[in-house]
C-alpha positions as CSV (number, residue, x, y, z in Angstrom):
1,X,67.0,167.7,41.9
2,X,63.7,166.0,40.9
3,X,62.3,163.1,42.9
4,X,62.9,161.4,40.2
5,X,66.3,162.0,40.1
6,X,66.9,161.4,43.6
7,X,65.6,158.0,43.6
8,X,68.2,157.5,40.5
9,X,70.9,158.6,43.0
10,X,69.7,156.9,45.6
11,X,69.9,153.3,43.2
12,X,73.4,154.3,41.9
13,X,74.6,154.7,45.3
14,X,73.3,151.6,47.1
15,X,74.7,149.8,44.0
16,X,78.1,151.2,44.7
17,X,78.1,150.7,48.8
18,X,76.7,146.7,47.5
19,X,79.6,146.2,45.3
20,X,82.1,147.6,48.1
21,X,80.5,145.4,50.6
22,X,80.6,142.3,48.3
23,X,84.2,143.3,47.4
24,X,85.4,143.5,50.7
25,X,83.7,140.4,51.8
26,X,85.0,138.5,48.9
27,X,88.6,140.1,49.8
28,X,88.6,139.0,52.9
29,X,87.7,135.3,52.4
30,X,90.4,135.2,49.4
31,X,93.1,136.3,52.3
32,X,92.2,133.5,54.4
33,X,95.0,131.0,55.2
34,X,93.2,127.3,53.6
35,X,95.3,124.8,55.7
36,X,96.5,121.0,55.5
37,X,98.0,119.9,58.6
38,X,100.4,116.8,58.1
39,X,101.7,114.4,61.0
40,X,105.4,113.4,59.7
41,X,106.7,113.7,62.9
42,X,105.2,110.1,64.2
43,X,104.8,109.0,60.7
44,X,107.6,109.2,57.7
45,X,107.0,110.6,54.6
46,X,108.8,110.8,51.6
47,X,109.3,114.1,49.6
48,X,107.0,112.3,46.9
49,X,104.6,111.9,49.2
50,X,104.5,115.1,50.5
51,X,104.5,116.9,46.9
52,X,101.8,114.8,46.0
53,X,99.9,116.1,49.0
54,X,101.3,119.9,47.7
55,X,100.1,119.0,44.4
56,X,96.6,118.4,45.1
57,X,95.9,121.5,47.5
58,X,97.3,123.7,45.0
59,X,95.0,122.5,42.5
60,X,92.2,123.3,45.3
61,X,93.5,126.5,46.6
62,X,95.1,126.0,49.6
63,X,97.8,128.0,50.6
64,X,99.4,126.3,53.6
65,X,101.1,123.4,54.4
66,X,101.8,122.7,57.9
67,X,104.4,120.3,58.3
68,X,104.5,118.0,61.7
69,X,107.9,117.1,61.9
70,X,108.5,116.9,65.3
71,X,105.2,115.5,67.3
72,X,106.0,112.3,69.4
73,X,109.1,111.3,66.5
74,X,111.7,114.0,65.4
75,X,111.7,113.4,61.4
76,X,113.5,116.0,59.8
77,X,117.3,116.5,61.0
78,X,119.4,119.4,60.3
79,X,123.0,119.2,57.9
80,X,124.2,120.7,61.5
81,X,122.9,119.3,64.8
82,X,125.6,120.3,66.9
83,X,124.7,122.8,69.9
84,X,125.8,124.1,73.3
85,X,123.6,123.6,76.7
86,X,124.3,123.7,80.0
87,X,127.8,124.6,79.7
88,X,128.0,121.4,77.2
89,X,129.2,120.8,73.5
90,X,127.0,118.3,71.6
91,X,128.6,117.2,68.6
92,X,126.6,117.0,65.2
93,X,127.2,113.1,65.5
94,X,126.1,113.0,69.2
95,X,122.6,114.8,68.8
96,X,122.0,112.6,65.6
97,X,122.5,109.6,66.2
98,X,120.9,110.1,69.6
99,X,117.5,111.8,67.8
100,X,117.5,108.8,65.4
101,X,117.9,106.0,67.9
102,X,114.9,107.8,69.9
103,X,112.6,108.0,66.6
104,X,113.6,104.2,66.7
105,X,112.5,103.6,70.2
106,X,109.7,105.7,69.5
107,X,108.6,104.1,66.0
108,X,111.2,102.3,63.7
109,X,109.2,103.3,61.2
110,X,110.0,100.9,57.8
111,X,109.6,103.2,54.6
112,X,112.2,105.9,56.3
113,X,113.2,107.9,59.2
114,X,114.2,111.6,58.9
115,X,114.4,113.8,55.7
116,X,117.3,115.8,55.3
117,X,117.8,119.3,55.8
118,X,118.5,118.6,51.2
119,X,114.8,117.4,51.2
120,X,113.4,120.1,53.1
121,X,115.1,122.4,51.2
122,X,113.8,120.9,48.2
123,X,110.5,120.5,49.4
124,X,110.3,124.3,50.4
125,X,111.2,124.8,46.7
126,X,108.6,122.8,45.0
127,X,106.0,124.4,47.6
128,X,106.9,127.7,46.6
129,X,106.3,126.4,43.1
130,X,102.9,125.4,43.4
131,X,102.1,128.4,45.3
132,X,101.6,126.6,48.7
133,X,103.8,128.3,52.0
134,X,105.0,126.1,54.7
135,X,104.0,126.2,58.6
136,X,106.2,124.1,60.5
137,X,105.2,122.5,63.6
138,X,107.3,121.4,66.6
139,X,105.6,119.8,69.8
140,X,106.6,120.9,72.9
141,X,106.5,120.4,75.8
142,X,104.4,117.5,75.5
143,X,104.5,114.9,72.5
144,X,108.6,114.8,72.5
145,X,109.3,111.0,73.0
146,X,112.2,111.1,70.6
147,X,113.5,114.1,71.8
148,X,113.3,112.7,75.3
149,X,114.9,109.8,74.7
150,X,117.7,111.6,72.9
151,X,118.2,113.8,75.8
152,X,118.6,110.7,78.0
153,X,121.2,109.1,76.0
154,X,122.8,112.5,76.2
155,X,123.1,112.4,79.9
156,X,120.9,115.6,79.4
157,X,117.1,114.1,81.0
158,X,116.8,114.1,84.6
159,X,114.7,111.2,85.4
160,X,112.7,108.8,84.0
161,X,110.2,109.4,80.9
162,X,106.8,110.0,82.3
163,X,104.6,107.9,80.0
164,X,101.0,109.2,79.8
165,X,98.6,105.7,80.5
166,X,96.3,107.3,77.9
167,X,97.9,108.8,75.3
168,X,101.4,107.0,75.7
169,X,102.3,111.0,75.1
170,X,105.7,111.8,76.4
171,X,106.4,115.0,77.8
172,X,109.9,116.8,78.5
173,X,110.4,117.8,82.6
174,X,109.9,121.6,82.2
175,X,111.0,122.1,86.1
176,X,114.6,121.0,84.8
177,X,116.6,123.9,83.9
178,X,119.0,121.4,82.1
179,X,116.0,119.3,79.8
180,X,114.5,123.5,79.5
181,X,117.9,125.0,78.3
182,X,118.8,121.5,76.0
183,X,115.2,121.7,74.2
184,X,115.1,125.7,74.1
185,X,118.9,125.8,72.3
186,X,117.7,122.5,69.9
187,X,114.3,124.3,68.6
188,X,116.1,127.3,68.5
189,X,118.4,125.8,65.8
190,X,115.5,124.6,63.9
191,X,113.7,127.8,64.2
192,X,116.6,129.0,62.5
193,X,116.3,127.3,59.5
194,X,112.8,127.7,58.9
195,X,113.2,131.5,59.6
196,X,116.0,131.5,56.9
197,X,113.3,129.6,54.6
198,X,111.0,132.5,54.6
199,X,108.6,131.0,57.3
200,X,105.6,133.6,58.7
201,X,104.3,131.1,60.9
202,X,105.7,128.3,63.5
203,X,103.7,126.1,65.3
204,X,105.1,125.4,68.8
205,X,102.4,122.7,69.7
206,X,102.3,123.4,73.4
207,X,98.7,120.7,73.9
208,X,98.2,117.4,75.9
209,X,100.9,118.0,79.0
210,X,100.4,116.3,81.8
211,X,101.6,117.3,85.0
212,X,101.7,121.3,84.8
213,X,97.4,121.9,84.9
214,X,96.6,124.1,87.4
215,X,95.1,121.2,89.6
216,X,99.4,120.4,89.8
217,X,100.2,123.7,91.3
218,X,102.6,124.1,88.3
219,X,100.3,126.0,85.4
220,X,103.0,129.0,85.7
221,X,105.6,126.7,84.7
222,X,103.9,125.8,81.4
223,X,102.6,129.5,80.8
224,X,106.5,130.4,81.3
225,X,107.7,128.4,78.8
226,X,104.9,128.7,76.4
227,X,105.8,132.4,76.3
228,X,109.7,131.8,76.3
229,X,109.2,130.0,72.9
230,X,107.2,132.8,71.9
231,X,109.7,134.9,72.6
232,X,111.9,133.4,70.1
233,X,110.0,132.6,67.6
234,X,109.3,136.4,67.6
235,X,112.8,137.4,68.0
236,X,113.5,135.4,64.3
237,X,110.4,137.7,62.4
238,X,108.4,134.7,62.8
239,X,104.6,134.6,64.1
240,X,103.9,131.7,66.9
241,X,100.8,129.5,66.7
242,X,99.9,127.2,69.7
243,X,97.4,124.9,70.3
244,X,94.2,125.9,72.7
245,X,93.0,123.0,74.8
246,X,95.7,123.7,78.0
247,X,95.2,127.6,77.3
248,X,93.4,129.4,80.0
249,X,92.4,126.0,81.2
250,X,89.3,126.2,83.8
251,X,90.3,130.0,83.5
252,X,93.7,130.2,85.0
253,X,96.3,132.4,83.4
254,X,94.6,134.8,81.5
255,X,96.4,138.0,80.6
256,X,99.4,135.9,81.7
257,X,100.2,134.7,77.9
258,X,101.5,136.5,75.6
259,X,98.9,137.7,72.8
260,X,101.0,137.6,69.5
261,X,100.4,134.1,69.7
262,X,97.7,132.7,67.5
263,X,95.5,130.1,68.4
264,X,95.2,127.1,66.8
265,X,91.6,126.2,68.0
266,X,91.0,122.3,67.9
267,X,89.5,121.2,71.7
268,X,86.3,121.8,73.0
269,X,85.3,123.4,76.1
270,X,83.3,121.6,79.3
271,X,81.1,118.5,78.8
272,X,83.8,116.6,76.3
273,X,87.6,116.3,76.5
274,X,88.2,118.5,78.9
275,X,87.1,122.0,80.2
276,X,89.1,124.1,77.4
277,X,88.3,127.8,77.2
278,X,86.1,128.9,74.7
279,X,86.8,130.9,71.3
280,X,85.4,133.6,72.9
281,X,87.5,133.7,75.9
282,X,90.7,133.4,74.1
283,X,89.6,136.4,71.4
284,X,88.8,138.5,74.8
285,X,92.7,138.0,75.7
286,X,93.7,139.0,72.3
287,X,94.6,136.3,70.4
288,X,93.3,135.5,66.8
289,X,91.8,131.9,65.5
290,X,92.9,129.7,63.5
291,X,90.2,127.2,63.1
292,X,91.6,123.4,63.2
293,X,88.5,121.7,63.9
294,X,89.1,118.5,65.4
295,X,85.9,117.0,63.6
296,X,87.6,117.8,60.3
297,X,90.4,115.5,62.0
298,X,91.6,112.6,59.4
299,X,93.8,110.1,61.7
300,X,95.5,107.7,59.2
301,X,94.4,104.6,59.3
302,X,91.8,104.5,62.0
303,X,88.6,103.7,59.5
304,X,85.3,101.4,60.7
305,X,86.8,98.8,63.2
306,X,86.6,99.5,66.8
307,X,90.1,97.6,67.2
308,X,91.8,100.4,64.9
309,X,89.7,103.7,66.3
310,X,90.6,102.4,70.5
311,X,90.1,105.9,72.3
312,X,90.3,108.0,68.9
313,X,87.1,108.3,67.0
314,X,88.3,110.3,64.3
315,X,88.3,108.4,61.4
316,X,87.9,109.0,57.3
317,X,84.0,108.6,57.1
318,X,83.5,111.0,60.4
319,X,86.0,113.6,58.5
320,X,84.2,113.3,55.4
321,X,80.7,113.7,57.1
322,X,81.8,116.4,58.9
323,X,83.5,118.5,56.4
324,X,79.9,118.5,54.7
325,X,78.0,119.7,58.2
326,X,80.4,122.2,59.5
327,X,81.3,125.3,57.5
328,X,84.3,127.0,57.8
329,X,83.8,129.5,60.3
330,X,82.3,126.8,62.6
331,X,84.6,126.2,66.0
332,X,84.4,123.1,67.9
333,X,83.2,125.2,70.5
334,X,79.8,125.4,68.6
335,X,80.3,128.8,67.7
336,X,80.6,130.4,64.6
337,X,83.6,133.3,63.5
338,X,84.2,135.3,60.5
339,X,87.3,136.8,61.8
340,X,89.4,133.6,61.8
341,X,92.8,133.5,60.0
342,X,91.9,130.9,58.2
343,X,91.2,126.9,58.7
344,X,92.9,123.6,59.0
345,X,92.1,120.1,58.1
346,X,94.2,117.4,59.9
347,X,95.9,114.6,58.8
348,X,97.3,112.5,62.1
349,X,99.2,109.3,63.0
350,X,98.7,108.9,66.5
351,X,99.6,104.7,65.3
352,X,102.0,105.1,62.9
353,X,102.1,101.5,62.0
354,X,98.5,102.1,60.5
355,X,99.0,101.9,56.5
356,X,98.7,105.0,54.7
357,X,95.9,105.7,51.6
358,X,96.9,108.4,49.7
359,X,93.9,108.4,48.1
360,X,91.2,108.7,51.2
361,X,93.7,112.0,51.8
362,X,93.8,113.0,48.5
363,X,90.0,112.9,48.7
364,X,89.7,114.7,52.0
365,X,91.7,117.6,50.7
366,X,88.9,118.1,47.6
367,X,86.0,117.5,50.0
368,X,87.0,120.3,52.3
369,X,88.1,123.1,49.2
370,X,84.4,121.8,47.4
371,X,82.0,122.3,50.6
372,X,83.6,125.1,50.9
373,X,83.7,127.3,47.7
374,X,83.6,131.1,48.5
375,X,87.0,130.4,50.7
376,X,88.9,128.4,47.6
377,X,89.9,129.1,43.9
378,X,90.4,125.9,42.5
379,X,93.0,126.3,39.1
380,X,91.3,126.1,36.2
């Protein structure tokens, strides 16, 4: 062959290795998971509200959902809520009433309390309508007031609610066999039901305990549980997702959790919250990223006054800015990662009495899908 022909071949080839590269990049950004996380567990919302919300991301290209419905409140009740633990029978009527009238202790929230396993089902139709999967998320240990205070009207909690002075966060007493088996045998029911629904994912929440850090002598405890609740989200075909900041906290219990679970990475490390492990300390122990930035954080109703943000800074205008100044693959650990599963913007009602605008969340969703084109396909 002539030089001439060689440098023909040459050309022809690097074209072809280019357009493999580009189409494997542009492959792998199309099978990322785009994510809108929404708090109805503290806060209720209707099925309107919530298709309004599926609505708009499917318009944007996002593909998940992820659906708070238990995080402080309990807001979506099964048709059967009956279960055995402990050697006890809980009627449907008992655990009902007694998850409704802690919702109402937590929040009585006006515009509604629970949906219905009906409007779940419902909702899980229109989703897969629109294109849009579902993710749903149940907080535990931590963030369980209502669940707490059902298990203390059940005879079931064994001392008092420990109230976090900070947070108000309510956690469950994980060194009670009796509170563990009540809350393992209730999730497992709803586990159920979303596994039946076609679920990949479920969010077990597992952030913000107090009392089990390894300054407490108990960090086994939480590692424990966190992998028990693996364990059966596994054992239903689904995949478990946790949240980072208590993982591998100041570098305790590495190689200690199991690494099916993804990581949903909001917290920073050192010099902020609290010393969380890094991104690239939780990829050593084998765990992929979900990115959930907490500067892409949205909580409803905490705008410009300093009376409504308190402790939490994370208000529409900071979401907005931020969304425009942090790309994708950027972690709140200042690092930057192109394997992530995908990432999550946030929608949270630490005050649920704060008034929700479905139009500054409406507006978040577009911001997030337009700064970030290569990762969405908006319909046409």
């Amino acid at each position: 062959m002539n030089k001439t022909g060689k440098r023909i071949l040459s050309a022809v080839l690097a074209a072809v290795m280019l357009f493999c590269l580009t189409a494997v990049s542009a492959s792998a950004k199309e099978s990322k998971m785009n994510i809108v996380l929404l708090d109805a567990g503290r806060k209720y919302f209707s099925p309107a509200q919530i298709e309004r919300i599926i609505d708009r991301m499917a318009e944007d290209g996002y593909t998940d959902l992820e659906l708070g419905v238990a995080n402080d409140g309990c807001r979506f009740l099964l048709d059967d809520m009956s279960l055995k633990a402990n050697g006890v029978s809980y009627s449907d009527a008992q655990v009902r009433q007694a998850i409704l009238n802690g919702d109402e202790k937590y929040y009585d929230d006006p515009n509604g309390t629970a949906l219905s396993q009906s409007e779940m089902d419902q909702l899980f139709s229109y989703a897969k309508g629109k294109g849009i999967r579902i993710i749903p998320l149940m907080e535990s240990p931590g963030h369980m007031a209502a669940i707490v205070y059902a298990m203390q009207e059940l005879g079931t909690k064994e001392g008092e609610p420990k109230i976090n002075a900070r947070t108000g966060n309510i956690s469950m007493n994980i060194e009670s066999a009796k509170e563990s088996n009540f809350v393992r045998a209730l999730l497992f029911k709803y586990m159920k039901y979303f596994a039946g629904k076609g679920c990949e994912w479920f969010n077990m929440g597992c952030d913000e305990v107090s009392g089990y850090m390894p300054k407490d002598g108990k960090y086994d405890l939480y590692l424990s549980y966190v992998n028990c609740l693996a364990k059966s989200v596994k054992y239903l075909g689904m995949k478990p997702i946790m949240f980072n900041d208590i993982l591998y906290y100041d570098g305790n219990g590495e190689g200690e959790v199991d690494p099916d679970i993804a990581v949903a990475y909001w917290n920073v490390p050192a010099g902020s919250v609290q010393p969380a492990a890094t991104t690239e300390t939780i990829r050593k122990n084998g765990h992929a990223l979900f990115n959930h930035n907490c500067m892409w954080y949205y909580v409803i109703g905490n705008n410009e006054s300093p009376q409504s943000i308190s402790y939490n800074p994370f208000t529409y205008a900071l979401s907005k800015a931020s969304m425009r100044t942090l790309h994708y693959t950027s972690f709140s650990d200042g690092t930057k990662y192109d394997g992530l599963l995908g990432a999550c913007i946030s929608f949270w009602c630490d005050t649920p009495q704060n008034t929700y605008k479905e139009s500054l969340v409406l507006n978040l969703i577009d911001t997030f899908a337009e700064e970030n084109p290569e990762y969405f396909t908006p319909v046409a």
